[in-house]
C-alpha positions as CSV (number, residue, x, y, z in Angstrom):
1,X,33.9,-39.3,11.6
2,X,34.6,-36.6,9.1
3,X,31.4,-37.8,6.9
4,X,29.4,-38.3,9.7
5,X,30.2,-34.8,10.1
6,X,29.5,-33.6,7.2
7,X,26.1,-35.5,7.1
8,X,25.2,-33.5,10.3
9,X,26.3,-30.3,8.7
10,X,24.0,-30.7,5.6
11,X,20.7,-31.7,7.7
12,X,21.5,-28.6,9.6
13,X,22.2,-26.2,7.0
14,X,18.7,-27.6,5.3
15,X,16.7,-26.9,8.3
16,X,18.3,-23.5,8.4
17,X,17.4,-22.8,4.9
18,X,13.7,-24.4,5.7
19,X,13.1,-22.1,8.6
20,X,14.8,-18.5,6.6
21,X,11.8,-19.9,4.2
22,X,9.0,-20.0,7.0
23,X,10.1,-16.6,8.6
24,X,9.9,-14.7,5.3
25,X,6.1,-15.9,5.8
26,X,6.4,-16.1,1.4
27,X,3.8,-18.5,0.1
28,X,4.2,-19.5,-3.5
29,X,1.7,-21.1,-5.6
30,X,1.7,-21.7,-9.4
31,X,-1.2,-22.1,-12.3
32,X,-1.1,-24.3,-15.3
33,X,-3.3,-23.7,-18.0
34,X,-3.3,-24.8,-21.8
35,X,-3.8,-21.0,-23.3
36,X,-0.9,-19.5,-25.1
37,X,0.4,-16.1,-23.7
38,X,-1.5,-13.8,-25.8
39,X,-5.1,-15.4,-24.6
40,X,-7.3,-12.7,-23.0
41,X,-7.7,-15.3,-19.9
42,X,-4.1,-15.7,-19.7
43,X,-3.9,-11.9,-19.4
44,X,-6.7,-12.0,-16.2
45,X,-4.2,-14.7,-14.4
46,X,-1.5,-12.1,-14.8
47,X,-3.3,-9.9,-13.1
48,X,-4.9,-11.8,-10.0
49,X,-1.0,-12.5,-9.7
50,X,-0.1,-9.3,-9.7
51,X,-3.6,-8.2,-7.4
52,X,-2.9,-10.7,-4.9
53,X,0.7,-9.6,-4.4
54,X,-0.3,-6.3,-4.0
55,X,-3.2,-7.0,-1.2
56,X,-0.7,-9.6,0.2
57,X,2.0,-7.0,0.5
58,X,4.2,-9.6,-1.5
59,X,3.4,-12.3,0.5
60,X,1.4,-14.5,-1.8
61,X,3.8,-14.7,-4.9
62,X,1.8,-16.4,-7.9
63,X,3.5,-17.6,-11.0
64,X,1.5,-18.5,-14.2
65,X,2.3,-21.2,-16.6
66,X,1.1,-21.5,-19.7
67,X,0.5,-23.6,-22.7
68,X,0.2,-27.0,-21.2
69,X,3.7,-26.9,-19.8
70,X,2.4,-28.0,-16.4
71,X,0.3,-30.9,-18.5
72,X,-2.8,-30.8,-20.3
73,X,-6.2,-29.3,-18.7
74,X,-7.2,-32.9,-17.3
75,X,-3.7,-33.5,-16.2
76,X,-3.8,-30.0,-14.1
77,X,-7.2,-30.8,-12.4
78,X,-5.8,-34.2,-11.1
79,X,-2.3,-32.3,-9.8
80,X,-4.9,-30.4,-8.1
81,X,-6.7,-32.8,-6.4
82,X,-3.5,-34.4,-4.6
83,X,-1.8,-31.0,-3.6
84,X,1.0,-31.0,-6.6
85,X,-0.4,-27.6,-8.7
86,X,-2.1,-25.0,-6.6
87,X,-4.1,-23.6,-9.7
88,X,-5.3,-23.8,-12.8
89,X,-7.9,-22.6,-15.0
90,X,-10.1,-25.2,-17.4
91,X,-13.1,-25.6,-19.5
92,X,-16.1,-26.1,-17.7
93,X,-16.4,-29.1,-21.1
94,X,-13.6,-30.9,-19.5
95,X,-14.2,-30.1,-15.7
96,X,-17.7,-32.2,-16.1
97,X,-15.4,-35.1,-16.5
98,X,-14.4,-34.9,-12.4
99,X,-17.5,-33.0,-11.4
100,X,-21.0,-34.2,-13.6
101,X,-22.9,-31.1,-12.6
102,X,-20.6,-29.1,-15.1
103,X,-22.6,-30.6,-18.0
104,X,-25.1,-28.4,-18.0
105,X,-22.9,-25.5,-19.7
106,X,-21.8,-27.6,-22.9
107,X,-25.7,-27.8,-23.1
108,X,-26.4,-25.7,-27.0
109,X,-28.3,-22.4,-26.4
110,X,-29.1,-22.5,-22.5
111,X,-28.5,-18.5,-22.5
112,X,-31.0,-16.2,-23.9
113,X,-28.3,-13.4,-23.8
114,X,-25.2,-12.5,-22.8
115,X,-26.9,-10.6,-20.1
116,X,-28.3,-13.5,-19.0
117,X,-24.9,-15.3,-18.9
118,X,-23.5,-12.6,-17.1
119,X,-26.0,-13.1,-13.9
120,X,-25.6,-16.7,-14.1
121,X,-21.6,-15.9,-13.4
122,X,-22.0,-13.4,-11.6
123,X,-25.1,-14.7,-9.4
124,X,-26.4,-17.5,-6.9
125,X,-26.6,-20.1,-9.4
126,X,-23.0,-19.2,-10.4
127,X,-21.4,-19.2,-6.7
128,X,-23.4,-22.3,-5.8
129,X,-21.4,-24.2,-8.9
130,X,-18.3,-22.3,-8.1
131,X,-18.3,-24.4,-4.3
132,X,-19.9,-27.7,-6.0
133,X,-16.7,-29.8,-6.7
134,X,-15.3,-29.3,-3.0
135,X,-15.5,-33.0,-2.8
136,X,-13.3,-33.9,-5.5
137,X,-10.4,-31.5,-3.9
138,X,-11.5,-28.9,-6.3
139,X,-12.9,-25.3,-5.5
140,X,-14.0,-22.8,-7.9
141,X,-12.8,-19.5,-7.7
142,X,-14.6,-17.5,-10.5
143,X,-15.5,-18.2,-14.3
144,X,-14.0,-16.6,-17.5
145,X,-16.1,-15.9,-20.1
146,X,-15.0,-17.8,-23.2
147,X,-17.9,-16.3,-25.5
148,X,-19.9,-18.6,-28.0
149,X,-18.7,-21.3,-29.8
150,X,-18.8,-21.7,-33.3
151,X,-17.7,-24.6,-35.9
152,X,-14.5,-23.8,-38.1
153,X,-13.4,-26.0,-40.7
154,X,-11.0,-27.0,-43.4
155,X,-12.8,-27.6,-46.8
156,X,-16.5,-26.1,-46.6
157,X,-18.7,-24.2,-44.5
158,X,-21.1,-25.5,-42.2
159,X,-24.3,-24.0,-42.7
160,X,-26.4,-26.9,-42.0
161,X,-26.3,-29.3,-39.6
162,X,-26.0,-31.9,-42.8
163,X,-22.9,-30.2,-43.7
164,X,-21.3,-32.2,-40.6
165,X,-22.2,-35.5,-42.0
166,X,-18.7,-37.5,-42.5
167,X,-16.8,-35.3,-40.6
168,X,-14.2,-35.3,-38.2
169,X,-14.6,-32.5,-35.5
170,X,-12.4,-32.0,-32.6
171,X,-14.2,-31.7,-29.2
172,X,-12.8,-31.1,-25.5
173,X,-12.8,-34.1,-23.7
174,X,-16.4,-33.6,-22.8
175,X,-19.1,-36.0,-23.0
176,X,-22.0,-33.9,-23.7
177,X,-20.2,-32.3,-26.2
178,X,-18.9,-35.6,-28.1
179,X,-22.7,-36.3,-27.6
180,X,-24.1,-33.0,-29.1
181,X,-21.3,-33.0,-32.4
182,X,-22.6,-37.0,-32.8
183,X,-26.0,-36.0,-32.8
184,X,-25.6,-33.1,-35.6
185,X,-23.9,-35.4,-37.9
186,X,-20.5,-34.9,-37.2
187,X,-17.7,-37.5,-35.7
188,X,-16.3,-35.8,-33.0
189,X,-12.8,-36.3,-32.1
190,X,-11.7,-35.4,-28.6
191,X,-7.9,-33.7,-28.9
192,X,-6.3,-31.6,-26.3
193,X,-6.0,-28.1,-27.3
194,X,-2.5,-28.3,-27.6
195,X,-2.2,-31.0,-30.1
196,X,-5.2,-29.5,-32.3
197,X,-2.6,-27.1,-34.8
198,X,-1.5,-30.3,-36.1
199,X,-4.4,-32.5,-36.1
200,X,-5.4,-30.2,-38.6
201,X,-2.7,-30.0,-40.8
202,X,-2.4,-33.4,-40.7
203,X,-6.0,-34.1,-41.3
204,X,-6.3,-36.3,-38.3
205,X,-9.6,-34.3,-38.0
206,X,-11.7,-31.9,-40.1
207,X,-12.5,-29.2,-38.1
208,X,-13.5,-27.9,-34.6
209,X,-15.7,-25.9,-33.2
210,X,-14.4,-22.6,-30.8
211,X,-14.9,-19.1,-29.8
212,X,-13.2,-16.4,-32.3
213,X,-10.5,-15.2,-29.7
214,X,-9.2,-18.8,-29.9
215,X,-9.5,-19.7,-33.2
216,X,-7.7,-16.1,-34.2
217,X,-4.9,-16.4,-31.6
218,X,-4.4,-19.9,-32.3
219,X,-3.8,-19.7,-35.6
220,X,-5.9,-21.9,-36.8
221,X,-7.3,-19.8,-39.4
222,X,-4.1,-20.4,-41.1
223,X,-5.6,-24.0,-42.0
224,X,-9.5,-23.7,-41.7
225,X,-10.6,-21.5,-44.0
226,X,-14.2,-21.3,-43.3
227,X,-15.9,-20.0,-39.7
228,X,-19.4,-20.3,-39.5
229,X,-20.9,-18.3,-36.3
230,X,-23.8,-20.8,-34.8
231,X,-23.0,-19.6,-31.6
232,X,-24.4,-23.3,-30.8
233,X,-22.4,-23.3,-26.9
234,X,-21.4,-21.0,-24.7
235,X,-19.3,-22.6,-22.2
236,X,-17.2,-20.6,-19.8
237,X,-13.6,-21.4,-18.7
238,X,-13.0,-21.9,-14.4
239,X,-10.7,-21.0,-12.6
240,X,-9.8,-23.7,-9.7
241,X,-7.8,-23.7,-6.8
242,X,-7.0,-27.4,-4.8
243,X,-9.0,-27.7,-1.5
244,X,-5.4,-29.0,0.1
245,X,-4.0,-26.1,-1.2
246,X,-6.8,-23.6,-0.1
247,X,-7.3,-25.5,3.1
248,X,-3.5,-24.5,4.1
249,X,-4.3,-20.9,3.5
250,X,-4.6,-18.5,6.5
251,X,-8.8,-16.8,6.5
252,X,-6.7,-13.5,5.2
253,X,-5.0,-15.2,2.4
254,X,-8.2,-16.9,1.1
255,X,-10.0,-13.6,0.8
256,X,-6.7,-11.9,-0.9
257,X,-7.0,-15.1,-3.8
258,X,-11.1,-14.9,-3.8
259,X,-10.9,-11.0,-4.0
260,X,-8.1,-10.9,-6.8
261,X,-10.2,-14.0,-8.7
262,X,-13.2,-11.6,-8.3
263,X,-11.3,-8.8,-9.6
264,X,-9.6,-10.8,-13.0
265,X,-13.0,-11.7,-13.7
266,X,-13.9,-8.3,-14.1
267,X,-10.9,-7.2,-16.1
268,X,-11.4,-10.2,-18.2
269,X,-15.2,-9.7,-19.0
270,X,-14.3,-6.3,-20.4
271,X,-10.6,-7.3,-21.9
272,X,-12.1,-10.2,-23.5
273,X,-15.5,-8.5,-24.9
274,X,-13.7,-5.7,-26.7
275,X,-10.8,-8.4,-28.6
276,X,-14.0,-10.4,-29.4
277,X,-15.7,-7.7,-30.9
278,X,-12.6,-6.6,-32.8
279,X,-11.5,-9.5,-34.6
């Protein structure tokens, strides 16, 4: 009798804890991303955090996780898709993988300027492919810019594209861009970001190709000694909410997370245009 008691007690102390939660009217959601803490985009999801607390009045509480400890960029977008990660912010290189129109931004040289760019974000064209994956559980909230992408590398420069022949280049896990590397010569080698510090030291590959931010705050200048600026992509990072998560949103707290993407987007684009500028 006593544990049959106790039994009752526990299921009702639970559902007392359960309903203090609901009445609180507190929704927490997370974001995992693969960028270490010092990462100008990393700095924008602080601050949608901290914007949608504010316009929430406290009531959308957003924690950000960095550095692949919630998995690997893939690995987010498919906690996404079932519910298990509200967040998280990816390459639009690895993103093509779950949703093909994507492609077009690992595409070399399809801006004429970074004006350009900025009204392809910013515009139509940009909002259109925000809402695109809303079939694969995946909705786009805004893009970071993640400037142009250059080749780095261990033992030479790369001024050519015959100065990739016989080597090893890490890639996202993106198709078009394993194609485009292939086709300039190069091997590429798709490696998560996280696992790249090593594969260099350990020569598992030869180089990679990134924008400066990264390659400075990464450290990875400590083994490739040689950046050559081709500027040969410029594919921008998205950040992605799950549609089971965003579909269990009230109308008010959707347009708090929209307006607070909107926002980090904005203190982003400038944030991360001056630290490019000044390395």
């Amino acid at each position: 009798m006593k544990k049959l008691y106790k039994i009752f007690l526990i299921l009702f102390l639970s559902l007392a804890f359960l309903s203090c939660g609901k009445v609180t009217g507190v929704k927490k959601l997370k974001i995992g991303h693969g960028l270490d803490q010092s990462h100008p985009v990393h700095k924008a999801m602080l601050y949608l955090a901290e914007r949608a607390k504010e316009k929430s009045n406290g009531t959308l509480q957003i924690s950000v996780y960095p550095s692949q400890q919630l998995g690997t960029e893939r690995e987010c977008l498919e906690l996404l898709q079932i519910g298990s990660l509200a967040m998280t912010k990816v390459s639009c290189s690895v993103i093509e993988g779950f949703v093909p129109i994507f492609k077009v931004f690992s595409l070399p040289y399809i801006f004429r300027s970074e004006e350009h760019k900025f009204n392809v974000f910013e515009g139509e064209v940009g909002r259109d492919l925000l809402l695109s994956p809303q079939k694969y559980w995946l909705r786009g909230l805004c893009f970071y810019d993640a400037g142009s992408r250059s080749f780095y590398t261990k033992d030479k420069p790369i001024n050519t594209p015959a100065d990739l022949t016989g080597l090893k280049i890490r890639t996202q896990e993106s198709a078009t861009s394993v194609k485009l590397v292939n086709a300039l010569g190069g091997s590429a080698t798709p490696i998560s970001w996280g696992e790249l510090y090593t594969a260099l030291q350990q020569g598992v590959v030869d180089g990679a190709e990134n924008n400066p931010p990264s390659f400075y705050l990464s450290r990875h200048y400590e083994v490739c000694k040689y950046y050559s600026i081709d500027e040969h992509t410029s594919v921008p990072d998205v950040l992605v909410i799950s549609t089971v998560v965003w579909n269990d949103l009230t109308e008010q707290e959707q347009k708090w997370i929209q307006e607070a993407a909107d926002e980090s987007y904005l203190y982003q684009k400038s944030y991360g245009k001056n630290l490019q500028w000044n390395l």
